[in-house]
N, C-alpha and C positions, 0 to 999 in steps of 0.2 A: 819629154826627152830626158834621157838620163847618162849622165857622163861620168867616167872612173879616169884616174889615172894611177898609173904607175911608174917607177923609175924608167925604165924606157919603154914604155909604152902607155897607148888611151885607146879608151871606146868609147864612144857615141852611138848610144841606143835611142832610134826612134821608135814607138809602138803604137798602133793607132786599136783603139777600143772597140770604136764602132765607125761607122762609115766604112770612109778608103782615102786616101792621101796619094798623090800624083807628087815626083818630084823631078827636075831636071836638071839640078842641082846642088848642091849642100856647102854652107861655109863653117866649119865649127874650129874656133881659137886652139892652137896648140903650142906648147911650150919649146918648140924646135921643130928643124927642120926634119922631115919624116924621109927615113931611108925607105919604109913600106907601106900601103896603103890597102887595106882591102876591104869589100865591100861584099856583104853576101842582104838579099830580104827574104823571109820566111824560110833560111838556111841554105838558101842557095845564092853561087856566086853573082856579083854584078860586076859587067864589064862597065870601066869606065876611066878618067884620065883625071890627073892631077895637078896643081900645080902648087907652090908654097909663096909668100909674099908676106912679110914684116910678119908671122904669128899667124897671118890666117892659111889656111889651109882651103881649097878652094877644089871640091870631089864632082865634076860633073860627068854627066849621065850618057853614054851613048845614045841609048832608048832612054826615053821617059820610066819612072820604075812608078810603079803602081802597087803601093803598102794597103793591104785591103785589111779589114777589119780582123782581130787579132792578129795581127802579123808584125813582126818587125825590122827594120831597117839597122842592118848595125853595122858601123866605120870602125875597122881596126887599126890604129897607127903606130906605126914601131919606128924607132931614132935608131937601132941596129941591126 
C-alpha cells in the first residue's frame, strides 16, 4: 500500500503483484473530513459509499471489487 498526501488532498494506492485481492471494504486514516471520495481499480470507476468518523474514513464497496494481479486500487480524497 502506498499513501501521498497533499494540502487538500490523499491517495491510497493498493497494487497487488501477483495473485488477486478481493475487498468489500477499506478504512485508510485521513487528516479531515473528505468533501470527495473516489475510487477507480485498474483505472476504472468504483461505485461505492462513504462515511467519515474521528480520522478514519470508512470506503465501502457495493460489489465486492476484485484487484487481480497487476492491478491497482486507488482512493482519491479531497477536503475541497
Amino acid at each position: 500500500m502506498r499513501q501521498s498526501r497533499q494540502a487538500q488532498a490523499q491517495t491510497d494506492e493498493i497494487s497487488v503483484r501477483e495473485a488477486q485481492l478481493r475487498l468489500a471494504e477499506l478504512g485508510p486514516e485521513v487528516v479531515a473530513a473528505p468533501a470527495a471520495v473516489k475510487v477507480a481499480c485498474a483505472g476504472k470507476p468504483v461505485e461505492h459509499s462513504s462515511t467519515f468518523d474521528a480520522g478514519m474514513l470508512c470506503v465501502s464497496f457495493r460489489k465486492s471489487v476484485l484487484v487481480k494481479s497487476r492491478q491497482a486500487l486507488t482512493v482519491r480524497v479531497s477536503a475541497s
